[in-house]
N, C-alpha and C positions, 0 to 999 in steps of 0.2 A: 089206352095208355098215352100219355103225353111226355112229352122231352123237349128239351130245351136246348135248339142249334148252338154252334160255334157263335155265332152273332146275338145271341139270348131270346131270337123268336121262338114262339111256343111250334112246334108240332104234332101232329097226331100222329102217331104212329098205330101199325097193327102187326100182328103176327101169329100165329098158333101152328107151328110144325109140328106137332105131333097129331093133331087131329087133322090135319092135311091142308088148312085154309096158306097155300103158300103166297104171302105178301106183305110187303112193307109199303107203306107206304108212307110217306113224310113230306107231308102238304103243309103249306105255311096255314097258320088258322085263319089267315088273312084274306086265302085264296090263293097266293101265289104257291110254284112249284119248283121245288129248289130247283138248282143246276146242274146239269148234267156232262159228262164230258167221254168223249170214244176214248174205249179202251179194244188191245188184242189181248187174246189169251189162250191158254189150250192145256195140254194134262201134259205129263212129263216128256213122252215119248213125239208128240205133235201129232199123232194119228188123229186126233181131234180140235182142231184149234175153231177158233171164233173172234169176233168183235161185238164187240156192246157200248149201246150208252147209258151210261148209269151212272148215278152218284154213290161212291165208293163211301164218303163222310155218314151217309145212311147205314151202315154196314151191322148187322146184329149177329153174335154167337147165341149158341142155343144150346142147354146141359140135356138136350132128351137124348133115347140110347142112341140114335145114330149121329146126329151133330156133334156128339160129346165123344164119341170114338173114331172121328174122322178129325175132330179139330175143326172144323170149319169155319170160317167167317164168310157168310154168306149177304148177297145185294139181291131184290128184288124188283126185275124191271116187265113190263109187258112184252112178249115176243117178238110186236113190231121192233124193238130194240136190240133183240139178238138175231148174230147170223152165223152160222157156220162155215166158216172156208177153210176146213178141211174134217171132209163129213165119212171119218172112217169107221169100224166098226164099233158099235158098243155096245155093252151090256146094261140089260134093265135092272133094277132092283126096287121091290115096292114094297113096302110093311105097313102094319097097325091098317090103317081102314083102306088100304091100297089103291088110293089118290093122288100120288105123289110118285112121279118115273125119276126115280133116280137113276141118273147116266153116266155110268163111268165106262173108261178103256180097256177092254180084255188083255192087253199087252203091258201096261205099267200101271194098271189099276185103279189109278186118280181118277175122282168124281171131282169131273167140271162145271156139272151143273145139273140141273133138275127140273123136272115143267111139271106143272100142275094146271089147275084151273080155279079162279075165283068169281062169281056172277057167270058167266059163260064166257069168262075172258083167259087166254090161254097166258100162264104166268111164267116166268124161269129165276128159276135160282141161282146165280152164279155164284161158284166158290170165288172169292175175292184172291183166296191166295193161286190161284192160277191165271190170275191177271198180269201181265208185262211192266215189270217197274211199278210196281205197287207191295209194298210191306203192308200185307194186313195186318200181323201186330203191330204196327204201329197207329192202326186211326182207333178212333174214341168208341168203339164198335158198344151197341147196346144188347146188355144181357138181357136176353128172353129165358123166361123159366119154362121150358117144354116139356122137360119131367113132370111138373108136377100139374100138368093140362088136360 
């Protein structure tokens, strides 16, 4: 799938969450790699918080049954890029071909994020909307069709 930045470079993008391949990627076709910027984040309660660098402007929703019942606007960055600083308890949740550890808080519920794995490389999900001063309704976030995958 290809998309076309804020600046009208092409990128490639990827993605398949329902069959578990969790990743975005959006690489300039040039070669270069957009921009990245630290963010904090965490679920309602803080019992799980983290930081990440990621570019939030990459940001995709997704209509399969679980992205589409949680609302989620999700970023896709490599693990080296996430870190947990405050690694309280949570719960797992896996479906469809059970690839995909989704992580949410036993005490106020929010999935903050999710890891998988692509190539042998460990991937995370981040729900954008529990990022710090970030309105995910409001970036250009790109629709993946995961339902019908």
């Amino acid at each position: 799938m290809k998309d076309n930045g804020r600046d009208g470079t092409e990128y490639e993008l990827a993605h398949d969450c329902i069959y578990g391949r969790v990743a975005l990627q959006a690489v300039d076709v040039r070669g270069f790699a957009m921009p990245d910027k630290n963010y904090t984040g965490s679920c309602q309660c803080g019992a799980i918080a983290f930081e990440v660098t990621a570019d939030v402007d990459r940001s995709i929703t997704c209509n399969c049954s679980r992205c589409r019942r949680l609302g989620a606007v999700l970023t896709f960055v490599p693990a080296a890029a996430f870190r947990l600083t405050a690694d309280g308890p949570t719960t797992e949740y896996r479906f469809n071909k059970h690839v995909i550890s989704h992580r949410f808080c036993p005490t106020c519920g929010i999935q903050p994020y999710a890891t998988g794995e692509q190539d042998g490389q460990t991937i995370v999900a981040v729900n954008v909307n529990c990022l710090d001063g970030v309105d995910a309704r409001a970036l250009d976030s790109q629709v993946v069709d995961g339902a019908s995958a």
